[in-house]
N, C-alpha and C positions, 0 to 999 in steps of 0.2 A: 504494500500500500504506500500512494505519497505520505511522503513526510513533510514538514516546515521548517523542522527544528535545524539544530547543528549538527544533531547524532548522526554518525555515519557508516559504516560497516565496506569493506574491502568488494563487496560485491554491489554496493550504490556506485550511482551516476547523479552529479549535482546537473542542474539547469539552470541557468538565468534567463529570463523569461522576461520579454517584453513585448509592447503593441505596437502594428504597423500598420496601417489600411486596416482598420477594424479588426484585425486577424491578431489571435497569442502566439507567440512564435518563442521556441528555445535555443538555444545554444549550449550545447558541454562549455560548463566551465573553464575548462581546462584548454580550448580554444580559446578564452579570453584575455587580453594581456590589461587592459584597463578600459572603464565604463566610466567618460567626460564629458564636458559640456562645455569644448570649445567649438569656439563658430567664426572663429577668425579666416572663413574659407575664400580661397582664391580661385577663380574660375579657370579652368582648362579650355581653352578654345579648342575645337574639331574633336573635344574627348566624347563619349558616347554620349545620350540621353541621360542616363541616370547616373553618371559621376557630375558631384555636385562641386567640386572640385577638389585644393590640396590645403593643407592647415601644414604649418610647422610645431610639432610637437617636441618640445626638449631638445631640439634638433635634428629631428627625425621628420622626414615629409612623410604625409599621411594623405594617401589617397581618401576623398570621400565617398560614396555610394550612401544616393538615396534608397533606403532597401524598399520600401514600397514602390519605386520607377520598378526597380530590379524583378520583384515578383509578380508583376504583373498588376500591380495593387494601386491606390491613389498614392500621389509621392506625398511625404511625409509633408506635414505644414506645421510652421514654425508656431513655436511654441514655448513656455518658460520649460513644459517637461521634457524637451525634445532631449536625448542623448547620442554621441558617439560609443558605439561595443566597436571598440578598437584589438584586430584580430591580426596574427601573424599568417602569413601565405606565401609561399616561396622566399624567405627572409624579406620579404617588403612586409610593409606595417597596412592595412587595411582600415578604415571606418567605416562601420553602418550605421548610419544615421537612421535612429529611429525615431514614434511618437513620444516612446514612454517609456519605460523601466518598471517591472512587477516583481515577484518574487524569488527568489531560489528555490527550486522543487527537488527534493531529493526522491529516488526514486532506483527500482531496479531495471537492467536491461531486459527481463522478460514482461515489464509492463507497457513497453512500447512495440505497438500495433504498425506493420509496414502503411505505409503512405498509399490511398488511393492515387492516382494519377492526376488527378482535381482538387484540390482540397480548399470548395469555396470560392472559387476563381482562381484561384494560387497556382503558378505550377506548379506542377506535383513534382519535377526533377529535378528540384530545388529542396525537397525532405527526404528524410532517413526513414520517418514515420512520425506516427501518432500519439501520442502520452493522451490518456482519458483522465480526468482529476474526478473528485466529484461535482463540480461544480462547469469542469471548462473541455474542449478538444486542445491541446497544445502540440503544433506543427514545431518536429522540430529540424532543423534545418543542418541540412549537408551544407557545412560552409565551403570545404572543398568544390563541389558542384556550384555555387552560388558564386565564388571567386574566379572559377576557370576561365571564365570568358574573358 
């Protein structure tokens, strides 16, 4: 069953979980390098649709990704709860800029459900699967798949 707490055991998988186009979406932890709310972003002319541009972070350029352009979803709209989940991907630094920031779900790898191919509008080739809570669907997200492009 989820958990909330801090308790963990060698066979959990934590989540950070946040909202993006209406939609709860996770990430393993452990894909995370840090969750900010810098917005000092610089635009990339000729970069795709949904790079919102590059922030300097500590020194470090940080590509942005609107993650709602990216999946398909409304792009995220600025907001005080808006955050960067700033992720490692081939040694370059990533940001997904989301609506919001939710919870940490702890939970086991036999309680996530593979990904329908749709999930809501969502591409589907963008999740690993499906986390049921009691209360929510939580999509959680192949960052590997969502970054390749």
């Amino acid at each position: 069953m989820e958990k909330t707490t801090k308790e963990t055991t060698s066979n959990d998988i934590e989540f950070s979980t946040f909202y993006v186009g209406g939609a709860i979406c996770g990430i393993d932890i452990l894909n995370i390098q840090e969750i900010n709310k810098h917005f000092e972003i610089t635009q990339v002319p000729q970069s795709a649709e949904y790079v919102k541009g590059i922030l300097n972070l500590r020194g470090r350029i940080v590509t942005i990704i609107d993650l709602g352009k990216k999946l398909g979803l409304a792009p995220v709209a600025p907001s005080k709860d808006n955050r960067n989940i700033i992720v490692n991907s081939d040694d370059e630094h990533i940001g997904l800029l989301v609506d919001a920031i939710s919870d940490v779900v702890i939970t086991q790898k036999e309680n996530i459900e593979s990904a329908p191919s749709n999930i809501g509008n969502i591409k589907g080739k963008y999740f690993q699967g499906v986390l049921k809570t009691k209360d929510q669907l939580i999509g959680i997200l192949d960052i590997d798949e969502v970054l390749k492009e």
